[in-house]
Every structure is written in C-alpha cells, then in structure tokens.
N, CA, C and O atoms as CSV, one atom per row, in Angstrom:
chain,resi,resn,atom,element,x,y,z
A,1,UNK,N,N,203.001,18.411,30.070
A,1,UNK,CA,C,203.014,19.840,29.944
A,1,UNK,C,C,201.777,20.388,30.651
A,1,UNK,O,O,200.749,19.724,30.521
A,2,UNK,N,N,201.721,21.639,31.467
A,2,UNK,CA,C,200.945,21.924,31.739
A,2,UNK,C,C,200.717,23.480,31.586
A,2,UNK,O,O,201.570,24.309,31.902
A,3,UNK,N,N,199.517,23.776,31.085
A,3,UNK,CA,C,199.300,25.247,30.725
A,3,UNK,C,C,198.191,25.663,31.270
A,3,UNK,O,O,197.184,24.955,31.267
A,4,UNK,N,N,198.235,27.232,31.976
A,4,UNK,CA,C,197.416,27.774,33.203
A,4,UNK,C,C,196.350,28.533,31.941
A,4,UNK,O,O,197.053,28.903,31.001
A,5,UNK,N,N,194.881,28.832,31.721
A,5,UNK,CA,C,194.340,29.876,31.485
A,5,UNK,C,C,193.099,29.925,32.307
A,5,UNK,O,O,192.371,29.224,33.011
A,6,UNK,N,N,193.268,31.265,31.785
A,6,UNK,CA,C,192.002,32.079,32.477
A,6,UNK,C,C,190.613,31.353,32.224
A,6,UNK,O,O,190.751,30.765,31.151
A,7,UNK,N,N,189.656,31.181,32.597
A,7,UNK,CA,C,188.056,31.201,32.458
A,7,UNK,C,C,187.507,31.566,31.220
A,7,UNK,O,O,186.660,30.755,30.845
A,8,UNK,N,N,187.698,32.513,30.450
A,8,UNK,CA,C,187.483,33.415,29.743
A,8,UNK,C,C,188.312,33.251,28.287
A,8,UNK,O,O,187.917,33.528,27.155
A,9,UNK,N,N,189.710,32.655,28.763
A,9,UNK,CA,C,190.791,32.125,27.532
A,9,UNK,C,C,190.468,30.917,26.996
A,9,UNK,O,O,190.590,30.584,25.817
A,10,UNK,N,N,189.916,30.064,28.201
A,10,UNK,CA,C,189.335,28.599,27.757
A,10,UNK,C,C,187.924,28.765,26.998
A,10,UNK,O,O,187.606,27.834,26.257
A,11,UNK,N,N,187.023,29.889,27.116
A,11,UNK,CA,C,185.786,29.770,27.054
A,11,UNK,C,C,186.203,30.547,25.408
A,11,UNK,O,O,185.505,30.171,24.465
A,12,UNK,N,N,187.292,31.573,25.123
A,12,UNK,CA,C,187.471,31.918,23.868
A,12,UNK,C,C,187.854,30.651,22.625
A,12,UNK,O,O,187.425,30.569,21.474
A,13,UNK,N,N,188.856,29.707,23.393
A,13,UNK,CA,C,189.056,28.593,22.365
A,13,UNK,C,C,188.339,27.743,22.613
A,13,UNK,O,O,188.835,26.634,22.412
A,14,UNK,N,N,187.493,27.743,22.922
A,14,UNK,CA,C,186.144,26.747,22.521
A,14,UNK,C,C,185.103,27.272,21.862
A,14,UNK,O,O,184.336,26.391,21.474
A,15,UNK,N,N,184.677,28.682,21.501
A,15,UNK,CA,C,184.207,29.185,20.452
A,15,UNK,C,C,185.116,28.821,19.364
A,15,UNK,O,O,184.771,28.244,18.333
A,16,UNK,N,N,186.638,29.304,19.748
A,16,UNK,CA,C,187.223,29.091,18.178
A,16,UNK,C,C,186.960,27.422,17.468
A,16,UNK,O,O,186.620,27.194,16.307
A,17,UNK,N,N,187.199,26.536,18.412
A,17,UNK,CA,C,187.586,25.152,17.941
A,17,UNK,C,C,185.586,24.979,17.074
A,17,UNK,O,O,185.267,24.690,15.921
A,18,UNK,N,N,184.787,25.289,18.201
A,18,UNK,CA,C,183.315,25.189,17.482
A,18,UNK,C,C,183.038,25.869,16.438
A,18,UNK,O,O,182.182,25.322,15.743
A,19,UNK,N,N,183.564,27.214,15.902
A,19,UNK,CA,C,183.898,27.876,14.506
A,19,UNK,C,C,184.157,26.896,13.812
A,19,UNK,O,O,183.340,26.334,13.083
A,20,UNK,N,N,185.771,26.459,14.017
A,20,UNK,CA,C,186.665,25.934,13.334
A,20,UNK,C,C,185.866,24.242,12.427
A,20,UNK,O,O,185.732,23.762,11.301
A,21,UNK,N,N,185.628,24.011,13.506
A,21,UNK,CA,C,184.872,22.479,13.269
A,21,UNK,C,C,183.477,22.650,12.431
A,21,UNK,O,O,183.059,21.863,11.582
A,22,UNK,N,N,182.904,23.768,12.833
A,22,UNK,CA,C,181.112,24.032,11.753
A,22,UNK,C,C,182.351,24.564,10.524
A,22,UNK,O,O,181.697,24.414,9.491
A,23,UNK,N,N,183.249,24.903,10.237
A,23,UNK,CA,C,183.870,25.333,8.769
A,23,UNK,C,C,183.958,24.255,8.088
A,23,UNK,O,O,183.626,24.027,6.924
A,24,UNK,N,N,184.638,23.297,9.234
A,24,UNK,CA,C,185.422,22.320,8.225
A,24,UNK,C,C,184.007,21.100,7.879
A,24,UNK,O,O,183.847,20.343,6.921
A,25,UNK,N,N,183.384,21.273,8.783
A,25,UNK,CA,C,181.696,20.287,8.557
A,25,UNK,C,C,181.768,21.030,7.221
A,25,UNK,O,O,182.436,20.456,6.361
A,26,UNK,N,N,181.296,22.014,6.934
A,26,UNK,CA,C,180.565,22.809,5.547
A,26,UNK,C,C,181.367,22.771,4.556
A,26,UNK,O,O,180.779,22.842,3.477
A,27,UNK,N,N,182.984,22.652,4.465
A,27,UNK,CA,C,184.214,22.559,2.971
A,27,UNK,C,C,183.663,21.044,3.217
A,27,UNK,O,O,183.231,20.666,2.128
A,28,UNK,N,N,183.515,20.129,4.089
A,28,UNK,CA,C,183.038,18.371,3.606
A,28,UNK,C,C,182.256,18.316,2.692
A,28,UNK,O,O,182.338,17.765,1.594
A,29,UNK,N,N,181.415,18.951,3.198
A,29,UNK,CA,C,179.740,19.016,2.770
A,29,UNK,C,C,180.327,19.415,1.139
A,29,UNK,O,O,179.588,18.891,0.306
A,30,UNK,N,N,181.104,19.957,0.708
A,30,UNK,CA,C,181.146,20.412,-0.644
A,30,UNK,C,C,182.123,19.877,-1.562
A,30,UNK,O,O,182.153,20.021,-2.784
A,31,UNK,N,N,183.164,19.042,-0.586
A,31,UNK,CA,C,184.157,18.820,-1.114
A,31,UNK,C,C,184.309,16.976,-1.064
A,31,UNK,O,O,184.987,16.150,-1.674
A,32,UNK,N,N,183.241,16.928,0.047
A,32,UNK,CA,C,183.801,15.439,0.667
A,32,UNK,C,C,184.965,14.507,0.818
A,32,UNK,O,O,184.940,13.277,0.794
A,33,UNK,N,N,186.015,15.330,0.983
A,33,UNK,CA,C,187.006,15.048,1.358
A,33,UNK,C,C,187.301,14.759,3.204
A,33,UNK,O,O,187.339,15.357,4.279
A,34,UNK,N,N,187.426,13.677,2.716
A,34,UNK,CA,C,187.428,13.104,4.283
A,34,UNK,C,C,188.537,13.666,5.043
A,34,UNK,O,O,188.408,13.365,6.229
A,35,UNK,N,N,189.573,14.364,4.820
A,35,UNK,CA,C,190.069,14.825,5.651
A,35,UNK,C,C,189.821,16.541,6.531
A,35,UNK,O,O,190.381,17.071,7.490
A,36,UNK,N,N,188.713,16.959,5.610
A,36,UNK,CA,C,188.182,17.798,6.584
A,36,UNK,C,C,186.983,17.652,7.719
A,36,UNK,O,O,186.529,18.487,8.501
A,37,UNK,N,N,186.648,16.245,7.496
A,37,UNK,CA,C,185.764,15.293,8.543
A,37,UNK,C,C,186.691,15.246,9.877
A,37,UNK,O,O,186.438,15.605,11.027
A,38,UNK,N,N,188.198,14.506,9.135
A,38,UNK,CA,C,188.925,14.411,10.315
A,38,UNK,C,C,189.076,15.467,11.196
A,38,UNK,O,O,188.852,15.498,12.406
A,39,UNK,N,N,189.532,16.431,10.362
A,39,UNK,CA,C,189.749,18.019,11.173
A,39,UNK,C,C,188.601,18.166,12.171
A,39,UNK,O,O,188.793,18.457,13.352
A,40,UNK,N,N,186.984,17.874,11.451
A,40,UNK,CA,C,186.179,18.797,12.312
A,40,UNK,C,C,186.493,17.954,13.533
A,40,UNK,O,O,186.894,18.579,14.515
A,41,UNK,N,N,186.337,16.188,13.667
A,41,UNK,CA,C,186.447,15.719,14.804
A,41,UNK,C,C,187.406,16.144,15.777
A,41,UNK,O,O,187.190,16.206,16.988
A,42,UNK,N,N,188.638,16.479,15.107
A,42,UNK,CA,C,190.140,16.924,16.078
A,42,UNK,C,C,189.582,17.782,16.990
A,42,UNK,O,O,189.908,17.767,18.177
A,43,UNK,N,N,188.543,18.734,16.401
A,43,UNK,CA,C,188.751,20.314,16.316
A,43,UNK,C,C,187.086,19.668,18.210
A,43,UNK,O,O,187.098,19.869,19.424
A,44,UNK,N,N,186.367,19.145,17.511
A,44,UNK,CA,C,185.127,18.287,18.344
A,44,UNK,C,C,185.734,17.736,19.941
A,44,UNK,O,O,185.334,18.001,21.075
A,45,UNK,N,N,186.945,16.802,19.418
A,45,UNK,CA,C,187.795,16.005,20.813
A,45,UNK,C,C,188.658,17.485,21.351
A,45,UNK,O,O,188.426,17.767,22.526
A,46,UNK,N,N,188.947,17.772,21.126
A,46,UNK,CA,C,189.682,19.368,21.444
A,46,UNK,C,C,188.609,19.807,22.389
A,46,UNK,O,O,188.576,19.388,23.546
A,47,UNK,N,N,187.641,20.733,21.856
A,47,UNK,CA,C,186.644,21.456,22.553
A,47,UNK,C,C,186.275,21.028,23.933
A,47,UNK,O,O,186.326,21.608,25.017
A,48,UNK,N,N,185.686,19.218,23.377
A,48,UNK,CA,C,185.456,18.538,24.752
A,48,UNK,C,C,185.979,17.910,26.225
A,48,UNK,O,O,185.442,17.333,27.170
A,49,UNK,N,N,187.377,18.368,25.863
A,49,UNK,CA,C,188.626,18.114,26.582
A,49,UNK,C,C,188.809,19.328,27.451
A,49,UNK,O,O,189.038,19.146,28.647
A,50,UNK,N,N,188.721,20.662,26.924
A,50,UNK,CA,C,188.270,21.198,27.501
A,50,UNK,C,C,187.280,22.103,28.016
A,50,UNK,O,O,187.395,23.159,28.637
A,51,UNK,N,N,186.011,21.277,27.510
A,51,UNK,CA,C,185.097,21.290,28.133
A,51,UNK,C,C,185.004,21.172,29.895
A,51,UNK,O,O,184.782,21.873,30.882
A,52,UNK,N,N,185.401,19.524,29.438
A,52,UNK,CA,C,185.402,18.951,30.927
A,52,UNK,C,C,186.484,19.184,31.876
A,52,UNK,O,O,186.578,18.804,33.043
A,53,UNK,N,N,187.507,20.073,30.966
A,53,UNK,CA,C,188.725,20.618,32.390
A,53,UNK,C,C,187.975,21.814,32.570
A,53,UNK,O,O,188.118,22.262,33.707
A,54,UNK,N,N,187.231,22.480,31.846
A,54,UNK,CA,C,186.510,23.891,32.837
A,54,UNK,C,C,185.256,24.041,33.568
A,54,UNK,O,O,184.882,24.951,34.308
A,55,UNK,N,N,184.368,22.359,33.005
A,55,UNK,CA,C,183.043,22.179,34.080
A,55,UNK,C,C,184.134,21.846,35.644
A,55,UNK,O,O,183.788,22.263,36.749
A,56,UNK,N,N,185.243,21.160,35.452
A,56,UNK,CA,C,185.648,20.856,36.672
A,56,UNK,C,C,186.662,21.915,37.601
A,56,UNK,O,O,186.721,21.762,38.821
A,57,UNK,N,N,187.300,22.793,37.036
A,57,UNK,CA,C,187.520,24.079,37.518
A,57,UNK,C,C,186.399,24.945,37.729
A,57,UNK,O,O,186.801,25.905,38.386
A,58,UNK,N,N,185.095,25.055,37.457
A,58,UNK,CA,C,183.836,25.546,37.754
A,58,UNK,C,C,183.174,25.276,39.056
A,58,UNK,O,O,182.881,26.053,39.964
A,59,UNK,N,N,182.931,23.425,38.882
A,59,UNK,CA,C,181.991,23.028,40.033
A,59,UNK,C,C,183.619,23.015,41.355
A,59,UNK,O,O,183.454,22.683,42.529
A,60,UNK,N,N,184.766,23.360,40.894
A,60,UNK,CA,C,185.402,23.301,42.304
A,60,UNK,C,C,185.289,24.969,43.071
A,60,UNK,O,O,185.370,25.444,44.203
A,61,UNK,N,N,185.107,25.345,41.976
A,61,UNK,CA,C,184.558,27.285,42.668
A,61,UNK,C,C,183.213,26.736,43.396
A,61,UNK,O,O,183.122,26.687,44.623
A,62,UNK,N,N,182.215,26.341,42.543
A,62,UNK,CA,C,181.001,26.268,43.689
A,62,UNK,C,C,181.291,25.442,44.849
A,62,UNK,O,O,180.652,25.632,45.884
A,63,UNK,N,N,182.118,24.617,44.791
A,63,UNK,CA,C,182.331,23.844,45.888
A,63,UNK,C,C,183.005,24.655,47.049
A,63,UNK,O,O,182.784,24.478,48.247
A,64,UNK,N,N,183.796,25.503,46.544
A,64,UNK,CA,C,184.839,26.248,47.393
A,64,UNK,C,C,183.977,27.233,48.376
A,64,UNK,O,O,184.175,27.337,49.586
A,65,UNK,N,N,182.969,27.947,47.616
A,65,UNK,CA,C,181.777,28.853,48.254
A,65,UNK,C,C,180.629,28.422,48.405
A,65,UNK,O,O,179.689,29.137,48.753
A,66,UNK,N,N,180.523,26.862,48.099
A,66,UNK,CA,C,179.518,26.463,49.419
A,66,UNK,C,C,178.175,26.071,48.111
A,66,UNK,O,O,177.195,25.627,48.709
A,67,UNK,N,N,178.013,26.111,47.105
A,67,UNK,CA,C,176.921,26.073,46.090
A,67,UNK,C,C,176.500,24.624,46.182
A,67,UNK,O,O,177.222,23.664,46.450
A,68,UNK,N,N,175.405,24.630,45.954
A,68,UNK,CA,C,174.791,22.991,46.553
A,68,UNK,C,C,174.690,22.650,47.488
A,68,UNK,O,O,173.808,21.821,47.713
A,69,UNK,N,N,175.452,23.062,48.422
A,69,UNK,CA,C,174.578,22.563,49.998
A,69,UNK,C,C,173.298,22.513,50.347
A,69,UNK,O,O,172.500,23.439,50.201
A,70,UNK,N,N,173.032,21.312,50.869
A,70,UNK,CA,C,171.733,21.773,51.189
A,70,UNK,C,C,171.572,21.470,52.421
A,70,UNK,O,O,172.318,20.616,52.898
A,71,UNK,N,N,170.553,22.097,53.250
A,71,UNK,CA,C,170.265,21.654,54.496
A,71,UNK,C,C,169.495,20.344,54.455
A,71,UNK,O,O,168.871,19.802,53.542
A,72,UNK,N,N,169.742,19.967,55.823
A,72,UNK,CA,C,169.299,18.902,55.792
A,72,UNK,C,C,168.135,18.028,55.729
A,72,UNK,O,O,167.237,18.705,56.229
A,73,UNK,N,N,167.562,16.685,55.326
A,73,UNK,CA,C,166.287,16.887,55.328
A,73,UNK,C,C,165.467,15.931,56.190
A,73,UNK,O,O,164.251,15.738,56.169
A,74,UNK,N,N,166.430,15.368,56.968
A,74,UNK,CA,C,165.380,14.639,58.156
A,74,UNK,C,C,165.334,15.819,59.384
A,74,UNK,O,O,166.027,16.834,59.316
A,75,UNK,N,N,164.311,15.501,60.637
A,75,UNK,CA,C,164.261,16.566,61.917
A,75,UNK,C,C,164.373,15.010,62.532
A,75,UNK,O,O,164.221,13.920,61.980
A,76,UNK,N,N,164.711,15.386,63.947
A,76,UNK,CA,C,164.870,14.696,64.852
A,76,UNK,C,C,163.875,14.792,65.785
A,76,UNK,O,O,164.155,15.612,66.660
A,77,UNK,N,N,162.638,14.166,65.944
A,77,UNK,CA,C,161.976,14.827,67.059
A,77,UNK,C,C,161.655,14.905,68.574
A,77,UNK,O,O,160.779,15.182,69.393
A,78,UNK,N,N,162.701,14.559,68.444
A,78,UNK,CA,C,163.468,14.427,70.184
A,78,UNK,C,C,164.465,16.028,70.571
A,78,UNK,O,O,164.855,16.459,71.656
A,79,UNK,N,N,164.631,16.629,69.052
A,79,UNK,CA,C,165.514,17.913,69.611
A,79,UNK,C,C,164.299,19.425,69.313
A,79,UNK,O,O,164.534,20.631,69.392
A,80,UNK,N,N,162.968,18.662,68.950
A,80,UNK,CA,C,162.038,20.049,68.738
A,80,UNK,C,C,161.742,20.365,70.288
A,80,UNK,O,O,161.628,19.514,71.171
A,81,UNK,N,N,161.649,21.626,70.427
A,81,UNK,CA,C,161.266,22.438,71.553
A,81,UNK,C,C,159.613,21.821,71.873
A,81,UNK,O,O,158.700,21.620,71.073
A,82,UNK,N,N,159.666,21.617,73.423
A,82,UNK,CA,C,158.034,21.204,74.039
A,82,UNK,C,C,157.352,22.180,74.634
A,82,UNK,O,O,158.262,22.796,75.188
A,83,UNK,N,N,156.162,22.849,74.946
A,83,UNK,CA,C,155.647,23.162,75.465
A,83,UNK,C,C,154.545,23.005,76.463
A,83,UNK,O,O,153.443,22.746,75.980
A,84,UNK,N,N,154.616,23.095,77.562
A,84,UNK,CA,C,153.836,22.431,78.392
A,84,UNK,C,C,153.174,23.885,79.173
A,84,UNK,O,O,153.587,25.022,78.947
A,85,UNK,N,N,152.089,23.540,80.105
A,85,UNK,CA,C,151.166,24.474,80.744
A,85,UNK,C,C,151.423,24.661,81.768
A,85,UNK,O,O,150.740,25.429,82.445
C-alpha cells in the first residue's frame, strides 16, 4: 500500500504518535500494565518509520537544489594564471 502526504501531515502524526506514546509511558507509570508499555513502543516504531521516510524525502529536496555542494578543495597549479614582466 502506498500513501502520499504532505510535509506538514507527516510532521502532524509524529507529534500525535509522540503525544500518544508520553500518555501511554505515564497510565504505565501508574498502572504498570504492560500493555500500555507495548502501546508506547508501537506508537515509538511508528514515529521512527516515519521519521526516516521524511529525513529522506527532505535530504532528496536538498539534493534536488543543490544543498551540500561544495566546491572543491584541491587547486591545480598548473591552471593558476602567471605573471611575467
């Protein structure tokens, strides 16, 4: 399956899932019921999934407009200009 969002849609459900997961950390914390441990992790592998599908839709924008290039860093000094008298 594949599903298109925006920048902004991905960056909203990853606040939610990081909500979601500090909730279910804090009902543990009181309840210790291990299945809201499980949740927070779901909620943890979620986030980071797409995490790393929007660092990589990111660095392909900088790539696209050129971000990180750098010039180069050896000279050749056979192509510097001479001056003579």
């Amino acid at each position: 399956m594949k599903i298109e969002l925006t920048d902004d849609e991905v960056t909203t459900m990853m606040v939610a899932l990081d909500n979601y997961g500090d909730a279910k950390r804090l009902e543990w914390a009181e309840s210790r019921d291990d299945a809201d441990l499980t949740e927070a992790g779901s909620a943890e592998w979620c986030w980071q999934k797409l995490f790393g599908a929007q660092q990589k839709f990111r660095n392909s924008i900088a790539d696209a407009i050129g971000e990180g290039e750098q010039p180069p860093t050896t000279i050749d000094p056979f192509t510097l200009p001479t001056w003579t008298e």
